[in-house]
Backbone of each chain as ProteinMPNN parsed JSONL, in Angstrom:
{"seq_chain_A": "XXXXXXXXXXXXXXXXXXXXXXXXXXXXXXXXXXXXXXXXXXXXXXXXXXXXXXXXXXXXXXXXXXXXXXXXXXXXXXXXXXXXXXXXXXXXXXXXXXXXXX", "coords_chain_A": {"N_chain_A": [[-33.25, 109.785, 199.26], [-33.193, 106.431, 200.002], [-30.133, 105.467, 200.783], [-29.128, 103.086, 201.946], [-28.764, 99.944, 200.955], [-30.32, 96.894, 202.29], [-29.926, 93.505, 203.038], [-30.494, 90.006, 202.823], [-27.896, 88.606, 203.882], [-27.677, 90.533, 206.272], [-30.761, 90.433, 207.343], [-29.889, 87.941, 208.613], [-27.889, 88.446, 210.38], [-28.726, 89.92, 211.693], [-31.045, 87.928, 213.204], [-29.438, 86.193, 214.54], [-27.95, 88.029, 216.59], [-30.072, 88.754, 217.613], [-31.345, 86.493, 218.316], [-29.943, 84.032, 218.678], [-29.108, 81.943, 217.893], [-27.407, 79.87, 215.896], [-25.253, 81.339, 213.555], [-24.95, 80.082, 210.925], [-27.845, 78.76, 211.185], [-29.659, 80.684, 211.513], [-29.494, 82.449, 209.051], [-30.442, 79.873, 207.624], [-32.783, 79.897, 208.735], [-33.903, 82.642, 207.823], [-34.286, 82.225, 205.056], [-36.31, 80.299, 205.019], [-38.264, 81.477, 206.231], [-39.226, 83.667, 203.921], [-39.57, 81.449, 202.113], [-41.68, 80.238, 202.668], [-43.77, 81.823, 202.604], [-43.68, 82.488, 200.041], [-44.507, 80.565, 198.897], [-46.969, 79.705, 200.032], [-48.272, 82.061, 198.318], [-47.795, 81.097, 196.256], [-49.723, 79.288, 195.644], [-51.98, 80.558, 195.529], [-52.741, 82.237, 197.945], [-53.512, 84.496, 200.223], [-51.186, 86.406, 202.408], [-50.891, 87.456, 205.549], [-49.539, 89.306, 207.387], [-49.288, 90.301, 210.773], [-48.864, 94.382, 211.954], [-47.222, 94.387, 210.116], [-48.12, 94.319, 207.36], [-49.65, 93.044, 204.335], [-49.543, 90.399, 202.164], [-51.481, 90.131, 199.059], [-52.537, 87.822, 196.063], [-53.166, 88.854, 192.879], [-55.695, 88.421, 189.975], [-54.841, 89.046, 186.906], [-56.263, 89.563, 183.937], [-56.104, 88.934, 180.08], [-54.908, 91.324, 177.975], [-54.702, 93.767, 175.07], [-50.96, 94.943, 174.702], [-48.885, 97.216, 173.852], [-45.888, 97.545, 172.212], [-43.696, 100.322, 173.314], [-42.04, 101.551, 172.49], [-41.881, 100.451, 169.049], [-44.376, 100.623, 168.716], [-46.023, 98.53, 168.49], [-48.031, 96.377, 168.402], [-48.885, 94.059, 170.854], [-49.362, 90.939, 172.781], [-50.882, 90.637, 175.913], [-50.286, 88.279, 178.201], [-52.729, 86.431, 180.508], [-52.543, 86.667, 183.935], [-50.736, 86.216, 187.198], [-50.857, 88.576, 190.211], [-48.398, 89.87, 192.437], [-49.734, 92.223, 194.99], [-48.361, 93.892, 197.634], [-49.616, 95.318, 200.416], [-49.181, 97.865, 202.728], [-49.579, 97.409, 206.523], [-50.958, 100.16, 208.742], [-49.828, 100.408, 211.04], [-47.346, 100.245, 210.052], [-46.826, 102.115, 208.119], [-47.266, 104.291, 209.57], [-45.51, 104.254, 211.193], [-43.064, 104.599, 209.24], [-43.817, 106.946, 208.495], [-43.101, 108.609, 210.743], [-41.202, 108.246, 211.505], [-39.57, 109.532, 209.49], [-40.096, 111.667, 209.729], [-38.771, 112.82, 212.05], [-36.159, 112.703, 210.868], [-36.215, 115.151, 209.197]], "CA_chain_A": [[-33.579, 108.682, 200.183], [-32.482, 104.939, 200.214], [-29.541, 105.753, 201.593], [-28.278, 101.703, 202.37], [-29.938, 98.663, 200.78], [-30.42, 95.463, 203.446], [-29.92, 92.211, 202.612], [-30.836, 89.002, 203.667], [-27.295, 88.502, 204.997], [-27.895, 91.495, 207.086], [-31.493, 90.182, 208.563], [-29.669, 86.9, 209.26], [-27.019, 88.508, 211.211], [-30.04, 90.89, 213.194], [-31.828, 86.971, 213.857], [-28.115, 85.29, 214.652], [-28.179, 88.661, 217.294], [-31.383, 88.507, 218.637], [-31.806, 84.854, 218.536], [-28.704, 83.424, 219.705], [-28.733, 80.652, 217.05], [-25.856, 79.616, 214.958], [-24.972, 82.053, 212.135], [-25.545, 79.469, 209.588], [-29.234, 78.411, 211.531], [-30.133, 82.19, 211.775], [-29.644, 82.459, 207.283], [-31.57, 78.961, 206.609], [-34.495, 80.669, 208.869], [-34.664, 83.794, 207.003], [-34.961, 81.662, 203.432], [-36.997, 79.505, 205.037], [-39.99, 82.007, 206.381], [-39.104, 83.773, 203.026], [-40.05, 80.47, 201.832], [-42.979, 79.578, 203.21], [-44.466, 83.075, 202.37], [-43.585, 82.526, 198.247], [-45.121, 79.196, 198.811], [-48.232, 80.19, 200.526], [-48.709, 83.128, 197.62], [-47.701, 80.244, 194.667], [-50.904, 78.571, 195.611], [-52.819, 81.54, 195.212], [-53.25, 82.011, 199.445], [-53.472, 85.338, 200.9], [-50.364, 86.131, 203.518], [-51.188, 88.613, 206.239], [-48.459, 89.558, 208.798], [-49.981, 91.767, 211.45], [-48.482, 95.573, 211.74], [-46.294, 95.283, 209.07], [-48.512, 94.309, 205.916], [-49.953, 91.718, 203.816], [-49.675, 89.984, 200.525], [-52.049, 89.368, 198.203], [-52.433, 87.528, 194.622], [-54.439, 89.318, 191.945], [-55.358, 87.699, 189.079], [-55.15, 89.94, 185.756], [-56.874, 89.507, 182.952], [-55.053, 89.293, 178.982], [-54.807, 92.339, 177.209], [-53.485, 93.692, 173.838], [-50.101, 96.089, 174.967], [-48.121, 97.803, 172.844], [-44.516, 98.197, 172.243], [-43.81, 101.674, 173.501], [-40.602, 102.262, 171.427], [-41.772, 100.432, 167.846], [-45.545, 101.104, 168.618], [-46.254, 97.288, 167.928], [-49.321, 95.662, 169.525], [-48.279, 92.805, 171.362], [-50.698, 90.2, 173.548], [-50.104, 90.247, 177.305], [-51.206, 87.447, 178.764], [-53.684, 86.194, 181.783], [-50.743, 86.434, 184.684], [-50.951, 86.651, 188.231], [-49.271, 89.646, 189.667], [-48.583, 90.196, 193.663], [-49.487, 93.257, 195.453], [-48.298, 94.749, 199.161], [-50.322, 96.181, 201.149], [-48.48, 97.803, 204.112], [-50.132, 97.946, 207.437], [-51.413, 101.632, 209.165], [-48.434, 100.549, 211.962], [-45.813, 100.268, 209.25], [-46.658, 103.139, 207.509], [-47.016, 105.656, 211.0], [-43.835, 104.346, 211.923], [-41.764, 105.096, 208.655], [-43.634, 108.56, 208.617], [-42.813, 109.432, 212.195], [-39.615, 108.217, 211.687], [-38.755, 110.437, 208.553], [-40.74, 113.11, 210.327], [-38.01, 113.53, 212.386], [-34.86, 113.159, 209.892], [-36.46, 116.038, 208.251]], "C_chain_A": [[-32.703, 107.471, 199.862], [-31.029, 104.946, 199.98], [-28.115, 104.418, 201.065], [-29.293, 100.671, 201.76], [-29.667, 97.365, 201.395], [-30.432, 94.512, 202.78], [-30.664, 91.203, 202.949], [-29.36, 88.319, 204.237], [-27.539, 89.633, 206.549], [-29.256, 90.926, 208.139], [-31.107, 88.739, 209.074], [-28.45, 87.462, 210.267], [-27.781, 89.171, 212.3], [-30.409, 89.408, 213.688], [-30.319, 86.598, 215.079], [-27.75, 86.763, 215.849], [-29.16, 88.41, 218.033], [-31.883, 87.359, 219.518], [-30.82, 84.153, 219.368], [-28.3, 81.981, 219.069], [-27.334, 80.73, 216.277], [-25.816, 80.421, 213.589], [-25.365, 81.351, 210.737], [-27.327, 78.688, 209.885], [-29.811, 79.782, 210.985], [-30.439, 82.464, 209.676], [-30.387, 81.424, 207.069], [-32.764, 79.548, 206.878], [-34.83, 81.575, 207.952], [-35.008, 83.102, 206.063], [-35.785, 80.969, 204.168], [-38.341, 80.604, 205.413], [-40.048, 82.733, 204.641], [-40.167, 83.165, 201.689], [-41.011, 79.366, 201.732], [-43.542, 80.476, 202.764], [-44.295, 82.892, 200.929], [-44.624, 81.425, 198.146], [-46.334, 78.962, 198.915], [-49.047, 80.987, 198.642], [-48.762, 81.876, 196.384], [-49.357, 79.732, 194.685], [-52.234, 79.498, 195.425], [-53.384, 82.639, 196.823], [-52.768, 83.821, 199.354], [-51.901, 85.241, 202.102], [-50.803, 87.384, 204.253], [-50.151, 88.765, 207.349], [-49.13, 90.792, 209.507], [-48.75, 92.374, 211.962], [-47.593, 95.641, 211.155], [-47.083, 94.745, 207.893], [-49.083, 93.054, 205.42], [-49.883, 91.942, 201.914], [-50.803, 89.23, 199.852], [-51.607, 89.089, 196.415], [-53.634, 88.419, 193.781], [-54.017, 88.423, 190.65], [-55.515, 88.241, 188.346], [-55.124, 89.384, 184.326], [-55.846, 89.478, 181.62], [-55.683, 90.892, 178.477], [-54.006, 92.391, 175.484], [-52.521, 94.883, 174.502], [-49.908, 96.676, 173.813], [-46.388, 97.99, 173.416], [-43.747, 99.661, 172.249], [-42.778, 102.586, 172.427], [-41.092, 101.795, 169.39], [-43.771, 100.881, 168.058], [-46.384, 99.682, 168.028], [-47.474, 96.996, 168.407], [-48.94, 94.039, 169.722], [-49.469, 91.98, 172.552], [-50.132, 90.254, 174.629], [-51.162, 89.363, 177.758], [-51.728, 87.334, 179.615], [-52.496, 85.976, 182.614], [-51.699, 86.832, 186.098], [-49.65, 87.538, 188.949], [-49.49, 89.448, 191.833], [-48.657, 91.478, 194.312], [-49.554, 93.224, 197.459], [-49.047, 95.362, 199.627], [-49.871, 96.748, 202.505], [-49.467, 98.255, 205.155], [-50.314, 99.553, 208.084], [-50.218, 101.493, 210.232], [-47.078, 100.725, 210.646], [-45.806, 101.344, 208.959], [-46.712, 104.427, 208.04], [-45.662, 105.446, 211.168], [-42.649, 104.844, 210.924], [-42.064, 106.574, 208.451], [-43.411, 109.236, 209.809], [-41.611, 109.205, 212.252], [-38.794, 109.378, 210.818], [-38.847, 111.801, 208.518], [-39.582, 113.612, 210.152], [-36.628, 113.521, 211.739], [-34.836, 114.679, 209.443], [-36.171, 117.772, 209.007]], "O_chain_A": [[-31.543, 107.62, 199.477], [-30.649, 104.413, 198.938], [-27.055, 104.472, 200.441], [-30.481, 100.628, 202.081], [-28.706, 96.736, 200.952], [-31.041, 94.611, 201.715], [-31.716, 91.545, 203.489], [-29.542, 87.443, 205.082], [-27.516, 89.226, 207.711], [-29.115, 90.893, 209.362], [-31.863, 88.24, 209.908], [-28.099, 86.586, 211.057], [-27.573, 89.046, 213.507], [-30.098, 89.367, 214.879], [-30.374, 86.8, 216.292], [-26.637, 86.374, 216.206], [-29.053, 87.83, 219.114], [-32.429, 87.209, 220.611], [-30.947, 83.794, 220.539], [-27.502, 81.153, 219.508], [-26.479, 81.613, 216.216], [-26.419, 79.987, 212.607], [-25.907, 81.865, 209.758], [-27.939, 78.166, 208.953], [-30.442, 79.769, 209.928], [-31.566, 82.624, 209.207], [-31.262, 81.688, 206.243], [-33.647, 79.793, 206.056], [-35.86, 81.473, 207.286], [-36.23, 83.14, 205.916], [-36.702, 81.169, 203.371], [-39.39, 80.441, 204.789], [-41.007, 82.295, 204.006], [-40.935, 83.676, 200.874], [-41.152, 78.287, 201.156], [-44.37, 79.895, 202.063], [-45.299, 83.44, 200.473], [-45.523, 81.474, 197.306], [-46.927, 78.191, 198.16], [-50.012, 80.536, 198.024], [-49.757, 81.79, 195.664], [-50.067, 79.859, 193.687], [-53.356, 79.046, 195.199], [-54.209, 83.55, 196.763], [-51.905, 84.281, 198.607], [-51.574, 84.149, 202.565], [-51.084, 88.367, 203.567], [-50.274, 87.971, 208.282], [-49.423, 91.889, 209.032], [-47.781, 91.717, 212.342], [-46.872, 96.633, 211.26], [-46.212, 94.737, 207.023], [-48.982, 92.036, 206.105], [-50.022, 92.789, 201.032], [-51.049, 88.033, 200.0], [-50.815, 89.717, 195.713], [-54.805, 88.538, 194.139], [-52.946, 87.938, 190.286], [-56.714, 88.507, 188.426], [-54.168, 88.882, 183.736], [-54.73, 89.941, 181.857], [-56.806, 91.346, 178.698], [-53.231, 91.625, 174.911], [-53.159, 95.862, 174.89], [-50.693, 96.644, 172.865], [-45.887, 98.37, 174.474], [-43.239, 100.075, 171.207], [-42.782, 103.691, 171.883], [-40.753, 102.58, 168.504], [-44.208, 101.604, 167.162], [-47.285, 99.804, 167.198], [-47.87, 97.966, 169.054], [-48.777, 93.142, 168.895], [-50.366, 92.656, 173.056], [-48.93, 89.992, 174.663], [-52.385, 89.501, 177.76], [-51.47, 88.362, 180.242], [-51.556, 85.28, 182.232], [-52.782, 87.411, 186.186], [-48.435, 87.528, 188.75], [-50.497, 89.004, 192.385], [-47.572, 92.059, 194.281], [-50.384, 92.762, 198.242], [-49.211, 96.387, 198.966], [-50.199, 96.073, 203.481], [-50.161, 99.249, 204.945], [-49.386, 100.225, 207.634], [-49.547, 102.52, 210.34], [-46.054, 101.406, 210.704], [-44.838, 101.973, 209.385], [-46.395, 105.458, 207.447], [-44.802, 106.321, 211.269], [-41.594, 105.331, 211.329], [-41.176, 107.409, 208.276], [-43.542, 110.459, 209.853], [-40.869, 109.864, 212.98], [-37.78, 109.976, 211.179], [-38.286, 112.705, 207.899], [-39.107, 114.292, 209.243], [-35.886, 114.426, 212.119], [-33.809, 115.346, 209.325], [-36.335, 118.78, 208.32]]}, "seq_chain_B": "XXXXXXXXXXXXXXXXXXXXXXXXXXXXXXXXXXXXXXXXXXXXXXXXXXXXXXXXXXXXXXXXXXXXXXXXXXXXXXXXXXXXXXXXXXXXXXXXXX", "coords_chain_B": {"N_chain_B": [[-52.498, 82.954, 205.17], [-51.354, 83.721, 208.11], [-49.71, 85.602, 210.396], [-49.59, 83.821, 213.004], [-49.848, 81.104, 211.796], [-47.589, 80.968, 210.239], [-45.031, 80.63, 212.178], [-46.002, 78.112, 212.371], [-45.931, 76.55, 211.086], [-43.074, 77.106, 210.242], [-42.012, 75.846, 212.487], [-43.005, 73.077, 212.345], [-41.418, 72.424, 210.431], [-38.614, 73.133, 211.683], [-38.15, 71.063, 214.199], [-36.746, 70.777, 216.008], [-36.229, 73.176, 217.34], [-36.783, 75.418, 219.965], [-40.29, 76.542, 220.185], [-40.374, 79.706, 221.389], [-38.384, 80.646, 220.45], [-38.577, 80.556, 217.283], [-40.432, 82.163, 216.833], [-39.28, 84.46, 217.693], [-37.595, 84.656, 215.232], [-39.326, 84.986, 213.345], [-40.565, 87.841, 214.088], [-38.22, 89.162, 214.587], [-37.641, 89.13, 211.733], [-39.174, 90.613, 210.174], [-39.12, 93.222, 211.836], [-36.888, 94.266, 211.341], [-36.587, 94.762, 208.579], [-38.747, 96.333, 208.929], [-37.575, 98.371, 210.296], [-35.772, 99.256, 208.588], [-36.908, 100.376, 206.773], [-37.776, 102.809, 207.711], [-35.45, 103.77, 208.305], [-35.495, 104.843, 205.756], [-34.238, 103.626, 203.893], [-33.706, 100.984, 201.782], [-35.103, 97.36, 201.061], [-33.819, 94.695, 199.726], [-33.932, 91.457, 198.778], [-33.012, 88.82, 197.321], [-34.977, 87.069, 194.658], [-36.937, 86.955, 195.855], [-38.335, 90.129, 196.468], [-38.134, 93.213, 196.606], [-38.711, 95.558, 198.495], [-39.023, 99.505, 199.23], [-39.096, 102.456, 199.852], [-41.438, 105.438, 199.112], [-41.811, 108.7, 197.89], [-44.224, 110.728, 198.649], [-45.941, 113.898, 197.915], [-46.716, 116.836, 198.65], [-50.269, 117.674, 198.423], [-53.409, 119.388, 197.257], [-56.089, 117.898, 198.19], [-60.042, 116.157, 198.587], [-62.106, 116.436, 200.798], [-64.723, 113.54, 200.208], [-66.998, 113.642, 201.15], [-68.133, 115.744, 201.8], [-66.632, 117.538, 199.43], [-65.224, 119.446, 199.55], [-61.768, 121.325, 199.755], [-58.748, 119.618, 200.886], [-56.057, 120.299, 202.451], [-53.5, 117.97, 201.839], [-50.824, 116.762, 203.698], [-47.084, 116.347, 202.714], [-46.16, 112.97, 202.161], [-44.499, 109.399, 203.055], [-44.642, 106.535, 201.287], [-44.491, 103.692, 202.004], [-43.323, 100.397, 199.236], [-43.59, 97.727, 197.628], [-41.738, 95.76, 195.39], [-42.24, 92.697, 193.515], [-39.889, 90.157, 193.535], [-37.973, 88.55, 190.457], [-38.233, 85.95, 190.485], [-40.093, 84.876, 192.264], [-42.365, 86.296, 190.678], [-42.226, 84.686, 189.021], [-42.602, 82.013, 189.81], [-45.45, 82.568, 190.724], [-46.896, 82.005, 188.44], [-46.615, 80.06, 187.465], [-47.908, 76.582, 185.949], [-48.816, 74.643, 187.703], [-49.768, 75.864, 190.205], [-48.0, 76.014, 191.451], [-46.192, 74.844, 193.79], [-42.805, 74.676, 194.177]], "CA_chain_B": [[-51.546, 82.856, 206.027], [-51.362, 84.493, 208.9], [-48.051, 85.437, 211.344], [-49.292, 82.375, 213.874], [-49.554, 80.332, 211.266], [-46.279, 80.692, 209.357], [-44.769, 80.444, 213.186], [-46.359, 76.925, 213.413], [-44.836, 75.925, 209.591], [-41.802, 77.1, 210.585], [-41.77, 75.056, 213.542], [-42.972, 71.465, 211.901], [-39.65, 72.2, 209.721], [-37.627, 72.876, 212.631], [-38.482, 70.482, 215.24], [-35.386, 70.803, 216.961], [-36.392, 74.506, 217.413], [-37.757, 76.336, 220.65], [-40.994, 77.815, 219.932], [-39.801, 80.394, 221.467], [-37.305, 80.871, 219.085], [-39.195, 80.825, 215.989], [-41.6, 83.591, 216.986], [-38.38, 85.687, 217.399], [-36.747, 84.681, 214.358], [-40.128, 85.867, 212.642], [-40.172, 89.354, 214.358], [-36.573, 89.867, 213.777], [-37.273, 89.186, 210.243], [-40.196, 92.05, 209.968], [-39.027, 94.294, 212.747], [-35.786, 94.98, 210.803], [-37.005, 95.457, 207.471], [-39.618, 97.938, 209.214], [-36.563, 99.39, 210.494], [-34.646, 99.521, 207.897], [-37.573, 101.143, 206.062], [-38.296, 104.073, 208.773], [-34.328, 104.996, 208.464], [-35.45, 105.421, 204.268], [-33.242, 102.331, 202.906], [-34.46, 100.177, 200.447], [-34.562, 96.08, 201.234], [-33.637, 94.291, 198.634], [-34.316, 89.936, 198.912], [-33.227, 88.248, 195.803], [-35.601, 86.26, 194.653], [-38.265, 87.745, 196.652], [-38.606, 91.047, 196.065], [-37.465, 94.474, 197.402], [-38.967, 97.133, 199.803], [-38.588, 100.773, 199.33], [-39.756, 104.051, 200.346], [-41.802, 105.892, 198.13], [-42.296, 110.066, 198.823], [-45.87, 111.336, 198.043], [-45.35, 115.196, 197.276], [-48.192, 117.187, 199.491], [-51.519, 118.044, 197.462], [-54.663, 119.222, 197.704], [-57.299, 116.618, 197.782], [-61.126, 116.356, 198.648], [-62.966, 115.369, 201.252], [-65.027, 112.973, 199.303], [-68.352, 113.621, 201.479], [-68.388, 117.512, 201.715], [-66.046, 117.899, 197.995], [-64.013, 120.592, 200.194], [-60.606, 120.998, 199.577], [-58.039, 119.821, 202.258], [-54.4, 120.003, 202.327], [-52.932, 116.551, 202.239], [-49.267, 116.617, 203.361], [-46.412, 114.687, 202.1], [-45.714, 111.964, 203.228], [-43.927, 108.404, 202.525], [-45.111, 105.198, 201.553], [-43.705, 101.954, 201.865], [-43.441, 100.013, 198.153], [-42.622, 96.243, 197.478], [-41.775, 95.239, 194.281], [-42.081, 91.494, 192.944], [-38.871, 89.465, 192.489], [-38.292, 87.6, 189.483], [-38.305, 84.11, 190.901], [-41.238, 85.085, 192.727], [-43.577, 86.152, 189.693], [-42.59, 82.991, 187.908], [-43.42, 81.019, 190.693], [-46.681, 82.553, 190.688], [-47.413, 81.684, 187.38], [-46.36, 78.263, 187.069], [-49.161, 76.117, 185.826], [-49.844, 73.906, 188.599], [-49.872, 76.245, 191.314], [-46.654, 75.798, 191.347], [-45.092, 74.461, 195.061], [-41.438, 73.92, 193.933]], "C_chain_B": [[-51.726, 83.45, 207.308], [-49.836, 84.637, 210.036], [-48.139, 83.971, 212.115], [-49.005, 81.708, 213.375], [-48.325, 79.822, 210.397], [-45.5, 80.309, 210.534], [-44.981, 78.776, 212.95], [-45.59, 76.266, 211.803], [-43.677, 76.029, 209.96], [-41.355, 75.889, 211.576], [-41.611, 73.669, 213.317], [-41.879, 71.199, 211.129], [-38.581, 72.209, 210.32], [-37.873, 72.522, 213.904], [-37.646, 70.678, 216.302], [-35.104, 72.383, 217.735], [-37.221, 74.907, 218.769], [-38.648, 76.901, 219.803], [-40.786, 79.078, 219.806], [-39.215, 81.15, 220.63], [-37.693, 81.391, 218.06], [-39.598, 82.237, 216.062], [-40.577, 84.73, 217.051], [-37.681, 86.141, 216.356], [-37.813, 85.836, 213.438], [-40.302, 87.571, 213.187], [-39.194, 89.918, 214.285], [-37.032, 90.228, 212.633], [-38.041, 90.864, 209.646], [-39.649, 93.209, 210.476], [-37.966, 94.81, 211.74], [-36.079, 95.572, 209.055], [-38.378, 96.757, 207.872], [-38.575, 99.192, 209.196], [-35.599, 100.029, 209.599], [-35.82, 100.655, 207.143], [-37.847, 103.031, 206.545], [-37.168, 104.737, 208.51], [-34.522, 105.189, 206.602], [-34.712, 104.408, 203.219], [-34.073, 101.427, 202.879], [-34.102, 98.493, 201.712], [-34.827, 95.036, 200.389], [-33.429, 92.318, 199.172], [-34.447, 89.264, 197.889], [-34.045, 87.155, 195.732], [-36.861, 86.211, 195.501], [-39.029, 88.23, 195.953], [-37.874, 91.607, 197.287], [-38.388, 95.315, 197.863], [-38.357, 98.11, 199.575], [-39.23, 101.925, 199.53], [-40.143, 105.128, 199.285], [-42.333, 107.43, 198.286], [-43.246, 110.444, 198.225], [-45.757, 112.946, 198.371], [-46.875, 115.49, 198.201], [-49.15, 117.711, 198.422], [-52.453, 118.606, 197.815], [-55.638, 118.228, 197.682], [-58.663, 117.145, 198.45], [-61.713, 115.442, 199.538], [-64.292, 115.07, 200.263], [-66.869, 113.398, 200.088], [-68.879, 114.918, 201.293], [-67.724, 118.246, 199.824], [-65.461, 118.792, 198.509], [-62.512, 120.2, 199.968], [-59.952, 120.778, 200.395], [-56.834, 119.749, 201.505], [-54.046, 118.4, 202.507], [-51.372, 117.104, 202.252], [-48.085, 115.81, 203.195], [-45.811, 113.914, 203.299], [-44.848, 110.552, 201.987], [-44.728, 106.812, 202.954], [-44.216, 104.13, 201.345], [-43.999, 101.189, 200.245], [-42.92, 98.682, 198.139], [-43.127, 96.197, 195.605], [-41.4, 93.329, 193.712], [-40.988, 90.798, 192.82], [-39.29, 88.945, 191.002], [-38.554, 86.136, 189.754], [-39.625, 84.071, 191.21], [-42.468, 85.074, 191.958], [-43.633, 85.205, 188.996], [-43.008, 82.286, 188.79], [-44.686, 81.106, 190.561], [-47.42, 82.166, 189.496], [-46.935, 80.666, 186.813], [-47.682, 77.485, 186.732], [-50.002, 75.128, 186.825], [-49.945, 74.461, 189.916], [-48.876, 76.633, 191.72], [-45.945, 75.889, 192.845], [-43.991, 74.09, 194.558], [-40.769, 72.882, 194.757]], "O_chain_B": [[-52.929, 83.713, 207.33], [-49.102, 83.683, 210.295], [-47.257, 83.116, 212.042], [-47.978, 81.146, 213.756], [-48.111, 78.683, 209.982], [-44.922, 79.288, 210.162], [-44.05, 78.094, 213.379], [-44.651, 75.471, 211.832], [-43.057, 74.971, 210.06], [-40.415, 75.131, 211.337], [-40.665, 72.998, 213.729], [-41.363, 70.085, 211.039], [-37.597, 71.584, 209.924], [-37.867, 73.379, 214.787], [-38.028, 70.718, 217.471], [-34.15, 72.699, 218.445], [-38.432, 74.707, 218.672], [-38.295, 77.602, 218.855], [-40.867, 79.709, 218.752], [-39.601, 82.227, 220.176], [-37.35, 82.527, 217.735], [-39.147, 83.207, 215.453], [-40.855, 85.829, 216.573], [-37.216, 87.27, 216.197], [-37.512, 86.946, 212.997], [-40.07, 88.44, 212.347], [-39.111, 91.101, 213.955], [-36.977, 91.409, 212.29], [-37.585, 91.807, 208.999], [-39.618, 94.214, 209.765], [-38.233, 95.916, 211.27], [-35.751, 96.659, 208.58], [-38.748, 97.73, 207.216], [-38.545, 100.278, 208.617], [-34.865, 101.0, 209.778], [-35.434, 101.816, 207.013], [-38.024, 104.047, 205.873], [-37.223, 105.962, 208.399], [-33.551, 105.746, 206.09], [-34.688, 104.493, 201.991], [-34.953, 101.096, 203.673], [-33.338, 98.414, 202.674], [-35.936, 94.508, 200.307], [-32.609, 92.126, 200.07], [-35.537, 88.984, 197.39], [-33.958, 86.277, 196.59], [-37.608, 85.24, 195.622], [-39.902, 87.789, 195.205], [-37.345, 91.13, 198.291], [-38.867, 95.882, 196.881], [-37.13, 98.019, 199.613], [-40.317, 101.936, 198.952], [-39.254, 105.671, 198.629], [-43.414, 107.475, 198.872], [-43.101, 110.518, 197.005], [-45.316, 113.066, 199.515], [-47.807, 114.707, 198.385], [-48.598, 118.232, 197.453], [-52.604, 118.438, 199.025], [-55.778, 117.795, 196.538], [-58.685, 118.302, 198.869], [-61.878, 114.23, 199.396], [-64.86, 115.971, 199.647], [-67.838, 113.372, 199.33], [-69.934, 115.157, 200.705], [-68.261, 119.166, 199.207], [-64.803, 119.272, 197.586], [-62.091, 119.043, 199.984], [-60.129, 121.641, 201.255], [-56.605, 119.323, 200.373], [-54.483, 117.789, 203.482], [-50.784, 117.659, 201.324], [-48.099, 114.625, 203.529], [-45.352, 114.016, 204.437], [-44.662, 110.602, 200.772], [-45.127, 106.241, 203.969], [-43.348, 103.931, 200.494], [-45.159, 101.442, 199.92], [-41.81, 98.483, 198.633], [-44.134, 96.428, 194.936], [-40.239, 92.935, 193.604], [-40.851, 90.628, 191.609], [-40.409, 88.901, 190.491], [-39.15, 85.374, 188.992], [-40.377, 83.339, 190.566], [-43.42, 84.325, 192.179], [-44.618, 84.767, 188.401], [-44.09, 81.775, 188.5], [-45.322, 80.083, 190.31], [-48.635, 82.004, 189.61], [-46.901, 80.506, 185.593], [-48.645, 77.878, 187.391], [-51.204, 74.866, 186.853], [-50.196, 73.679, 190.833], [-48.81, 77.658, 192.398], [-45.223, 76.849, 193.113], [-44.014, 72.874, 194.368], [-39.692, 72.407, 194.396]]}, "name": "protein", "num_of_chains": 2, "seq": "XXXXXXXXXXXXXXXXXXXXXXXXXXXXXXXXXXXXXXXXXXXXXXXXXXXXXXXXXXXXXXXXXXXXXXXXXXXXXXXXXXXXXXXXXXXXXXXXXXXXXXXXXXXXXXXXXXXXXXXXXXXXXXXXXXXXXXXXXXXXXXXXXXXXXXXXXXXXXXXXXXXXXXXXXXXXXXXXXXXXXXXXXXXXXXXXXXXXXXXX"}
């Protein structure tokens, strides 16, 4: 699989297509929703985009780890981590899509 | 958050912006990383995070009400992984709006 990996020049040249804005408008947008969506999550906020997914914050607890290679015990701390959740449209559409590759 | 609402943020930052506009810039932005995901390629957003396609191998599993066995077949899931900028942001101590 993954084939090609996309950029964010790449979805500013799809907006700077679609849109009809100025090549260098079309790149501040992408950082900027980007940017609003990190910003949202910093504060602890839920983001939900309907049919392609949402982001939430979890907040996880400390632990003791370990160092897998010296076998150490090491403290991991109280951290907040982000998880994806992709929508039931996102995830029909990349299996109907790879259906048919297959 | 929600899509309207990042639409209407977007907007108070770019006044000078069709509505219009915005709402397309934001479905560009999704539609193509869907797309890019459906043809199996990764999308990689430094300072984000990245998107990639993850293949789930077919199994048996259980319906959970009856305990019968069904076929599950494979399939692919969608995966995002964390930037680095991103998880420090989140763990900045005051909330952290940069």
């Amino acid at each position: 699989m993954a084939g090609h990996t996309v950029t964010r020049a790449e979805l500013s040249e799809a907006v700077y297509r679609e849109v009809g804005l100025s090549r260098n408008e079309s790149s501040e947008l992408v950082d900027t929703v980007l940017d609003e969506i990190a910003s949202c999550l910093s504060q602890g906020e839920t983001v939900k985009i309907s049919s392609f997914g949402s982001f939430q914050v979890r907040q996880k607890s400390g632990r003791m780890g370990r160092n897998p290679k010296t076998g150490d015990e090491v403290p991991i701390e109280p951290r907040r981590v982000l998880v994806f959740r992709a929508s039931q449209v996102l995830k029909a559409r990349i299996n109907a899509a790879l259906a048919k590759l297959r | 958050m929600i899509k309207s609402e990042l639409i209407l943020r977007l907007a108070e930052r770019n006044p000078h912006l069709y509505h219009r506009d915005i709402e397309r810039v934001v479905a560009t932005v999704f539609d193509e990383i869907s797309a890019a995901l459906a043809r199996g390629d990764r999308v990689e957003l430094r300072g984000f995070g990245a998107f990639s396609v993850k293949q789930r191998p077919a199994r048996v599993g259980r319906n959970p009400r009856t305990g019968s066995a069904v076929e599950v077949a494979e399939k692919c899931v969608p995966f995002f992984k964390t930037g680095k900028d991103l998880r420090e942001r989140l763990n900045q101590p005051a909330g952290g709006d940069a």
